[in-house]
N, C-alpha and C positions, 0 to 999 in steps of 0.2 A: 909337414906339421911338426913342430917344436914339442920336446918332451916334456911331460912333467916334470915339475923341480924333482920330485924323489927319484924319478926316472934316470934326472941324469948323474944322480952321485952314486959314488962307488960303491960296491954291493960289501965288502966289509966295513964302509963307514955307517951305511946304514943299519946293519949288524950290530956295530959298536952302539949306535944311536936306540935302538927298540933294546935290548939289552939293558941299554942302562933305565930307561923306562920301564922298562920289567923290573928291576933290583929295586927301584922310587916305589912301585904300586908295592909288591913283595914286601918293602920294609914298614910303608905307611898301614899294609894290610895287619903286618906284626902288629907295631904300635899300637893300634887302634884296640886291637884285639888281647894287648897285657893291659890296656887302656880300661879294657870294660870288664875284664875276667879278674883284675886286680881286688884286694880283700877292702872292703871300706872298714875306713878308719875314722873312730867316736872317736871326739874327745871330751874328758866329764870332769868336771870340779868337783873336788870335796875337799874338805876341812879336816888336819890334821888332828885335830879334836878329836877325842873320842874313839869308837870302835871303826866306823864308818870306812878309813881310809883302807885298815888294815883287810875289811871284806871285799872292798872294790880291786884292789891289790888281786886278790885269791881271784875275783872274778876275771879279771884280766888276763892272767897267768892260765887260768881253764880255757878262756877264749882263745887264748894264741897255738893250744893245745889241740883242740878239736876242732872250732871251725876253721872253715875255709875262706867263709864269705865275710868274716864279720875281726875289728879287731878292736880293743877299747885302750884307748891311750888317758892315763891316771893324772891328772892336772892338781897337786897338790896344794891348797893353800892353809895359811896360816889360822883364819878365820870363816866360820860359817857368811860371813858378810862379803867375804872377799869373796866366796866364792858366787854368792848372787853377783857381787859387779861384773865378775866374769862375763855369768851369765847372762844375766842385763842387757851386757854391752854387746852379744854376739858374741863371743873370743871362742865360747866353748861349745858342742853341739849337747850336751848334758849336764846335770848338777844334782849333787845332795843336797838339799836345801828342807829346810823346817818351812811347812804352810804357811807360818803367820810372817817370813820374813819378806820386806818389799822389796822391788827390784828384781823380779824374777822374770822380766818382760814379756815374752810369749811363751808363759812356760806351760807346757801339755803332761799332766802324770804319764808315768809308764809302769811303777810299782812303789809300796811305799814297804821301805828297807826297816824302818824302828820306828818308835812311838817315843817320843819324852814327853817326860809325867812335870807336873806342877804341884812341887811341895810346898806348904808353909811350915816351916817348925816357926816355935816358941822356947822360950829359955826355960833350963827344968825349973819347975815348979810357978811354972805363969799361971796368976787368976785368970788368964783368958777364958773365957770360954765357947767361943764361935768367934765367925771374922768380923762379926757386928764391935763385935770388942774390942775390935782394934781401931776404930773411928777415932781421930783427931790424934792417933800416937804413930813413932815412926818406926817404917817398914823396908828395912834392907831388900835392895834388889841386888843378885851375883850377877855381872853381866848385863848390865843395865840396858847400855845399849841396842842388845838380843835382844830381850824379852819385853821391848817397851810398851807392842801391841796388848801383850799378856796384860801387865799393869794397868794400859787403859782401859783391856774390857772389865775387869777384876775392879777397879776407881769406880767405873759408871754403876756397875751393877750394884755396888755398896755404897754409894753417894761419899766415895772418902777426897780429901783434897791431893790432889799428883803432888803437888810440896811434898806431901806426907813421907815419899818412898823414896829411898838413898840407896844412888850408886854404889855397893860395895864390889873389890875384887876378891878371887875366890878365897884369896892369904890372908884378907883382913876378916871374911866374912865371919867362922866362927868366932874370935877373940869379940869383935864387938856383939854377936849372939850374949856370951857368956856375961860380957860386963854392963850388957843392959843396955849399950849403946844405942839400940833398937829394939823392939820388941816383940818384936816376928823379923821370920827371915825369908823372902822368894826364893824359887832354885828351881830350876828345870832341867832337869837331867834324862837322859833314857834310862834304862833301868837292865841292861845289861849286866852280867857279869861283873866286867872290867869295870863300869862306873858306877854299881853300888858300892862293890871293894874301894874304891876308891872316896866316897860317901863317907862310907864310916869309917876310915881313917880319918877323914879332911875334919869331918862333925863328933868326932868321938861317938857314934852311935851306939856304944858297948857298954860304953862307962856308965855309970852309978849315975855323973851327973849329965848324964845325953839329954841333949830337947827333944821337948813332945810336938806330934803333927798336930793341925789343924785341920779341918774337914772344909772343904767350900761348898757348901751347903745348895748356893745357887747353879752350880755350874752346870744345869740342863738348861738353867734358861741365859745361862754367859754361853753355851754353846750355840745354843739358838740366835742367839745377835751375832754375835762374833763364830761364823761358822771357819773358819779356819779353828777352833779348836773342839775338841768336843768332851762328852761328859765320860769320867771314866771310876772305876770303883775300883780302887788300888788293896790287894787281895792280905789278909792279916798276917803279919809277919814279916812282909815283902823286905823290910829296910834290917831286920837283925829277928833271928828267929826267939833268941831265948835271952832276956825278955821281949816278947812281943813288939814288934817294933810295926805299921802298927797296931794296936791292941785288938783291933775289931777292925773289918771291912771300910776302905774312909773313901767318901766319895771328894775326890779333884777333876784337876778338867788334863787333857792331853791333847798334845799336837802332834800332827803325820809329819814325818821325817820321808820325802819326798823322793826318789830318782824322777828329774821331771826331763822334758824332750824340749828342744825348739821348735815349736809346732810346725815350722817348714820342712822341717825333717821330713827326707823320704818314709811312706807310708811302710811299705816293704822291710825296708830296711830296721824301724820301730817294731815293727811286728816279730821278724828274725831276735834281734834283742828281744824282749821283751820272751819269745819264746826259750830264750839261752838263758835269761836270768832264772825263770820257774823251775827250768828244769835243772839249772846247779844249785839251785836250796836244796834238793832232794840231793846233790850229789856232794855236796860241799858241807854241809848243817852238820854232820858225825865230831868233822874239823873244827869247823869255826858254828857253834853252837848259834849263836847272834843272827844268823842267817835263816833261824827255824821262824825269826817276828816277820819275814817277807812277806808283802802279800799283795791282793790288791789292790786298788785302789778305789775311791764310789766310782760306779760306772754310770751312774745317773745324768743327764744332757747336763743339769744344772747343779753339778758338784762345785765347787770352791773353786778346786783348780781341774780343770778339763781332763779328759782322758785324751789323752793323743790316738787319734783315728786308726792309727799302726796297732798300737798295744790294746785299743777296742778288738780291732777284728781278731786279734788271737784270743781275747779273755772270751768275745765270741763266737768262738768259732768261726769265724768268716772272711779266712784269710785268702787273698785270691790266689787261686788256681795257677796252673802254669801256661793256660790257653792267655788268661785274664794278664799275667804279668808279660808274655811275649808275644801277646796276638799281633804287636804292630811288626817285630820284627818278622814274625811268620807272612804278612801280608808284605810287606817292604823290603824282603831278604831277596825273592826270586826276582826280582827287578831290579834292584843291584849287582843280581849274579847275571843278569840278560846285559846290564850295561858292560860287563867286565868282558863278558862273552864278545859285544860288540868290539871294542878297544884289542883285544886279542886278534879278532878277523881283519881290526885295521892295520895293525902291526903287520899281518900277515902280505894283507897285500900292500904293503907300504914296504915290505924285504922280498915282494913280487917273487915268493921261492913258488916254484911250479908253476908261475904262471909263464905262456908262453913271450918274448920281447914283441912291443908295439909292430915293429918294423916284420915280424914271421909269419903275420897272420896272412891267410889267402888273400883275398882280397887285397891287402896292401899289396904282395909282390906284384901279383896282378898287375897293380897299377902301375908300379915301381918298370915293369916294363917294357911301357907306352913310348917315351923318351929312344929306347934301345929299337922300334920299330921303325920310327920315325928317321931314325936316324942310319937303317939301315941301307947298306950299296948294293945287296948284290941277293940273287933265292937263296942261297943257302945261308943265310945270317937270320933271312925269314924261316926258313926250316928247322932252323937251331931253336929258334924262339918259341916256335908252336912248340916244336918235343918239351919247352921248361913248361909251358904253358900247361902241357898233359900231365906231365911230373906234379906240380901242382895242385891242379885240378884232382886229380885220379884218388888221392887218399881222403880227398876229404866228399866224394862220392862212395868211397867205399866202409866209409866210418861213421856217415853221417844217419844218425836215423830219424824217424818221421817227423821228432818235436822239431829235432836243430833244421832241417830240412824246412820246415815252417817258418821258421823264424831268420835262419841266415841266407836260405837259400836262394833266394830274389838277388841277394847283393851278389852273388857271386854267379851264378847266370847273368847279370846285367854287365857284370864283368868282360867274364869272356865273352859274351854277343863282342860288344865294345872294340876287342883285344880283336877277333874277326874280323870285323868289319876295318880295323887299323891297318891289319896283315893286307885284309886283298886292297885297297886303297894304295898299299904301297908297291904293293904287285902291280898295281895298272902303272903305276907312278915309272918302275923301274923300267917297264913294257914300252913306256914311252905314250900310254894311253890314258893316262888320269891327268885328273882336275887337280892342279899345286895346289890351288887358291885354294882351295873345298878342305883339301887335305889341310894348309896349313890352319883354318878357322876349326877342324874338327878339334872337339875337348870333348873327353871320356867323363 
């Protein structure tokens, strides 16, 4: 009987061969495993504008710091708008974005970082006095194309014409305040530190002849249409303390300055964030004070913009488990470790180390004897044969116990009977008393 192919190649090719199949499983086992233990990496848009970049910065730097699992890569753009197209487009797995801005395509809240407020000044010394006042005159907008949602719920709620309200950039906006060129002025700012400083330089808000605000009077029920913004009561003094800046409590409307998620976003992964940002306002806020307005966001089914199901289950409690996050590899592990186990035993007997050669087993030599009977001349080449025949036999009588005796021991009794019965056949043969013909048709 012909060998198997592995049977007949050479015992260090086959070495050289499971070897390097070993070093393949070995490397791919690496792989796999920097593959899945590797830190995921956010990436988040935000707008160099503002305070915004300089806290996602801090946040980044803390992340690369402590965790393990989690990294956030700072995708700077020039414009709050660019950074929705980012987003929009897919480019980014996160963004700061303002609620009222479009283009933010599947976006899921995870915290909102700042609040910007909705000013109206007036030029010092305006007859105005309410926004009704301003019907049929024109109304500078800074950032036109930001804020355009603002303008239109701000237009319907006052019945004024869109004509009415002119583009200005931030360079021109005061001068034409001053020269009348308008008569109120939009502005949406946060109300940070950095950007009220920045306020009353750009407005003179100090000076003798600083503009006075305007109260929007409607903005519970501009909230309630237009819920991307909502109603907010801007606290006295907030824009310059002394004089009053402004005079008394004024009610405007405000927009949530967003970190929002691509709702496909891993759940897990949302929630880990999500748990890293709460817990650096408490460690970061001393530093970078701006990080004290974090917070979170409505958790309500029917918010504006959704809460990402990740950053739900940490604001509620209900982050899964580690049964819940690995049950599948806990049930799919030991089965993959049964296959490798397999693949190892294949190896094993595919480099046949310990196992005895096809050709050694009892029974084969056994057989392998038949031909040497047959072909014997003379008793004593029969005598020779029986003594291998007992060599043979005799260890595997003496070794054998009751299982293998069950199981192999038929073949090899059926054997030697066989090997007997060959011997005296050729004994009569030699005698000059046996049957050729018999002898030559017998087959073992």
């Amino acid at each position: 009987m012909a060998k198997p192919l592995h049977r007949r190649l050479p015992l260090w090719l086959r070495l050289t061969m499971a070897t390097g199949l070993l070093l393949i499983g070995v490397a791919a086992s690496f792989g796999v495993y920097r593959y899945l233990s590797r830190p995921v990496t956010l990436t988040i848009a935000v707008s160099e504008e503002g305070h915004t970049l300089q806290l996602l910065n801090a946040l980044a730097g803390r992340m690369a710091e402590t965790s393990k699992d989690l990294r956030l890569k700072v995708v700077p753009t020039s414009r709050m708008l660019e950074a929705a197209s980012l987003f929009g487009a897919g480019k980014v797995d996160l963004a700061v974005l303002r609620a009222d801005l479009e283009n933010q395509g599947d976006a899921r809240a995870v915290a909102i970082i700042a609040q910007s407020v909705v000013l109206l000044f007036l030029p010092h010394g305006s007859p105005v006095e309410d926004v009704d006042g301003l019907k049929g005159k024109t109304i500078g907008v800074v950032d036109g194309d930001v804020n355009g949602r603002i303008v239109g719920a701000i237009a319907e709620s006052y019945g004024f014409d869109r004509a009415r309200f002119r583009d200005l950039t931030r360079e021109d906006a005061r001068t034409a305040l001053q020269t009348r060129q308008v008569q109120a002025l939009l502005v949406v700012t946060p109300l940070t530190y950095r950007a009220l400083a920045t306020m009353r330089a750009q407005f003179g808000l100090k000076s003798k002849q600083r503009p006075e605000l305007l109260a929007i009077d409607q903005a519970a029920a501009i909230a309630a249409g237009a819920r991307y913004l909502e109603s907010h009561e801007l606290p006295k003094g907030t824009l310059s303390g002394s004089p009053s800046l402004p005079d008394e409590d004024l009610t405007t409307l405000q927009v949530p300055v967003n970190i929002v998620a691509q709702r496909k976003l891993d759940d897990a992964t949302v929630a880990a964030l999500t748990r890293f940002i709460i817990d650096a306002k408490g460690e970061l806020s001393g530093k970078y004070p701006a990080l004290a307005l974090l917070r979170a966001p409505e958790t309500e089914k029917d918010a504006y913009i959704p809460l990402h199901p990740g950053a739900a289950a940490y604001y509620e409690g209900d982050e899964k488990s580690f049964f819940d996050r690995y049950g599948d590899a806990l049930f799919y592990g030991p089965m993959a470790l049964g296959g490798l186990a397999s693949l190892f035993a294949g190896l094993w007997r595919f480099l046949a180390i310990g196992a005895p050669a096809p050709d050694a087993h009892p029974v084969v030599r056994l057989v392998g004897l038949l031909p040497r009977i047959r072909a014997a001349t003379d008793e004593a080449v029969l005598d020779a044969i029986e003594d291998e025949i007992d060599d043979i036999v005799a260890p595997e009588l003496s070794d054998r116990t009751e299982r293998q005796a069950d199981e192999k021991g038929s073949d090899l009794e059926l054997a030697v009977s066989r090997l007997e019965q060959a011997v005296a056949r050729r004994r009569r043969t030699l005698a000059g008393g046996g049957d050729r013909t018999a002898e030559a048709g017998f087959a073992l």
